[in-house]
N, C-alpha and C positions, 0 to 999 in steps of 0.2 A: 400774732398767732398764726401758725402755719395751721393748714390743714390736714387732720387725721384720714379725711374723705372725704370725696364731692359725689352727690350724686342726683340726677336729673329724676323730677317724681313725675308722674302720669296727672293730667291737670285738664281743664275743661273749659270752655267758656263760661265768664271773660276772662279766665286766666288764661294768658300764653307759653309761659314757661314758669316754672316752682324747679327749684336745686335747692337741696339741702346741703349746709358745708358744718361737716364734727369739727371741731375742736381738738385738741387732744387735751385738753380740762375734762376731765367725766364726766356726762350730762351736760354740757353746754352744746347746742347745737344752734343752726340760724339756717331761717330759710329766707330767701331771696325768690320772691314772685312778683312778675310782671303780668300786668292786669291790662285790659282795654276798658277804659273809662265809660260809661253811657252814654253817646249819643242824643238821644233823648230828654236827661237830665240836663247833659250840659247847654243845647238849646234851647229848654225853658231857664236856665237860671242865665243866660243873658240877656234876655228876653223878661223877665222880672227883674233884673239889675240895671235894664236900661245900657248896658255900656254897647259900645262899638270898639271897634278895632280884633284885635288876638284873641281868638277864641281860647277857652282854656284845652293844657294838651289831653289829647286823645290817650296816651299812652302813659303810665305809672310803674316805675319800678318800686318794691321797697322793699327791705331787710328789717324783719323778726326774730327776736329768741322765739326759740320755738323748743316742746317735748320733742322725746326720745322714740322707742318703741313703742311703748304703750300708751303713745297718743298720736300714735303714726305719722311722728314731724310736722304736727299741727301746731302754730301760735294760739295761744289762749285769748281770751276777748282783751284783754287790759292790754296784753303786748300787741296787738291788731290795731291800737288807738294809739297806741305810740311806738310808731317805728323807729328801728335806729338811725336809719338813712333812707333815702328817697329819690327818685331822679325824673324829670317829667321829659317825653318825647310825644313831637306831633306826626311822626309816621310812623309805620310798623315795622321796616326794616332797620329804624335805627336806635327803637325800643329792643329790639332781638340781640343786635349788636352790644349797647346799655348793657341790656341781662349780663350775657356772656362778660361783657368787662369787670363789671360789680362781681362778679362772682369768683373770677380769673383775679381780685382784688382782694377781696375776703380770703379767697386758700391763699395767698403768697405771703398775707399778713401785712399789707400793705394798705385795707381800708380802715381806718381807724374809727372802730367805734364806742 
C-alpha cells in the first residue's frame, strides 16, 4: 500500500507523536502513535512481580485502523486492544526515531500488516 497522505496530528501527553497514513482503499486509514508508558505503573508491577533485571520499556509505538473524518482519525476501543504492530523503545529519542521510521514504512508500503 503506498500512501494517499501522511499527516502529523496534534497530541498530548503521554502521547508523543500520532501520524495518520490514508490509504488510497476509501476509508482505510492507520494511525501510528507513540506513547510514554507510566512510570509509576511500571515500578509497582516489578515490584509485585518480584523480578529483577530489564525494567519494561518506557517508550510504545503502535499502528491502528483508525476512522475517517468523522471520527477525527480516532481508533475505536476493539482496534486499541489489538494493534497491528508495535515497537517497544527504552529512551525517547529513539522511540521519536521508531515513530518516524514505522511511519516512513507504512507510506512506502513496505510495513506489512
Amino acid at each position: 500500500m503506498q500512501a494517499r497522505w501522511v499527516s502529523d496530528r496534534p497530541c498530548s501527553p503521554p502521547v508523543l507523536l500520532a501520524t495518520v497514513v490514508a490509504s488510497w482503499w476509501p476509508g482505510r486509514y492507520f494511525r501510528v502513535s507513540t506513547v510514554e508508558t507510566d512510570v509509576q505503573w511500571r515500578d509497582k508491577m516489578l515490584k509485585l512481580s518480584g523480578e529483577t533485571g530489564t525494567p519494561p520499556p518506557r517508550y510504545l509505538t503502535q499502528v491502528f485502523s483508525c476512522g475517517g473524518v468523522p471520527t477525527g482519525y480516532t481508533a475505536s476501543i476493539k482496534s486499541l486492544r489489538n494493534p497491528l504492530y508495535e515497537r517497544e523503545y527504552a529512551e525517547r529519542p529513539e522511540a521519536e526515531k521508531g515513530h518516524r521510521e514505522i511511519v516512513e514504512s507504512l507510506a512506502a508500503g513496505k510495513l506489512k500488516l
